[in-house]
C-alpha positions in Angstrom: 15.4 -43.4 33.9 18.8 -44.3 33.5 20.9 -43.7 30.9 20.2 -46.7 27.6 22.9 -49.0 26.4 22.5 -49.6 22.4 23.6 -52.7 21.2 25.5 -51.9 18.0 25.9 -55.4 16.4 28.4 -58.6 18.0 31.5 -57.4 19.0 30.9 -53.6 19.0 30.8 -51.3 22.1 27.3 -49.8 23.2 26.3 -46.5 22.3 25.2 -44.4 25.7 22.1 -42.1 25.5 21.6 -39.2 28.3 17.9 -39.1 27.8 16.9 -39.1 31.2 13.1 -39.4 33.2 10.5 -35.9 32.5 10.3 -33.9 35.9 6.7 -34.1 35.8 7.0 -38.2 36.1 6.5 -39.0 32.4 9.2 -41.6 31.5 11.4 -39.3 28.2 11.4 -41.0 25.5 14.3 -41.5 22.1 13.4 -42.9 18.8 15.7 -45.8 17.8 16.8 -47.6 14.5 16.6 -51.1 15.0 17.6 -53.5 12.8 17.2 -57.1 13.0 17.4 -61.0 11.6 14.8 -63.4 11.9 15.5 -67.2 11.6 12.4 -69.3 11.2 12.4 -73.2 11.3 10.5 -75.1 9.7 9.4 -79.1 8.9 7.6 -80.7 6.4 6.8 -84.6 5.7 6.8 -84.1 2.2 6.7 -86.7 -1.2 9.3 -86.4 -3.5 9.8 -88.8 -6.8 11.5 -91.8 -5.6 14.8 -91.2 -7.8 14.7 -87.5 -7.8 17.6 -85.8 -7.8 16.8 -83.6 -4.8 19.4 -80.5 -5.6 17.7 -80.3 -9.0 14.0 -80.1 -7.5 14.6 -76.4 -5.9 13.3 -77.0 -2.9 13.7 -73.5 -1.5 11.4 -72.3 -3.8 9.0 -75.2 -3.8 8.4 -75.4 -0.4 6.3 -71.9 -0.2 3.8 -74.0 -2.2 2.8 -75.9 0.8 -0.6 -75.6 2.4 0.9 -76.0 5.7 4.2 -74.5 6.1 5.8 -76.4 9.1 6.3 -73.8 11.5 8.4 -74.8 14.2 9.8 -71.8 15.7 11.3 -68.4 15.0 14.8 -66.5 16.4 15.3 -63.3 16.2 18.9 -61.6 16.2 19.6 -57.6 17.0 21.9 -56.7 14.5 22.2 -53.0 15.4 20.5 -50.2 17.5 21.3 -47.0 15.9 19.5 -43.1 17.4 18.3 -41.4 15.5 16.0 -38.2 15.0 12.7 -37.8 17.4 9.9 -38.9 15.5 6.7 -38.9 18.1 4.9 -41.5 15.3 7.4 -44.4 15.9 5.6 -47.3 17.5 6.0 -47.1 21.6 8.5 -50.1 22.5 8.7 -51.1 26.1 
């Protein structure tokens, strides 16, 4: 295995790791930080009084009532990739 570029967030160098493949063919393993946005979109057709004002109907909050949420899609963003100590109960990534 060769050596792991971590992504540190836009605009910031990679971190290297030297963890290398086991001798007995076991691929070595690190535990990693990772830390991460997600953007979801959403749409709903929706009815609204007809001469709401819609900034004063808090919509953000509001919307989470829906039955159907109006998932469209999600995006996620790496914001960093940080080592950090072994820990042989971290979920297996790869």
């Amino acid at each position: 295995m060769t050596p792991t570029n971590q992504h540190q967030g836009p605009g910031q160098a990679p971190v290297r790791s030297d963890q290398s493949a086991a001798g007995d063919g076991a691929v070595a393993m690190q535990t990693v930080l990772i830390k991460w946005t997600e953007i979801s979109q959403h749409q709903a057709r929706v009815q609204i009084p007809a001469r709401a004002d819609v900034d004063a109907l808090d919509l953000e909050n509001r919307l989470a009532e829906l039955d159907n949420d109006g998932f469209q899609g999600l995006e996620r963003e790496i914001v960093a990739v940080t080592a950090v100590e072994g820990d042989p109960n971290a979920e297996v990534l790869i």
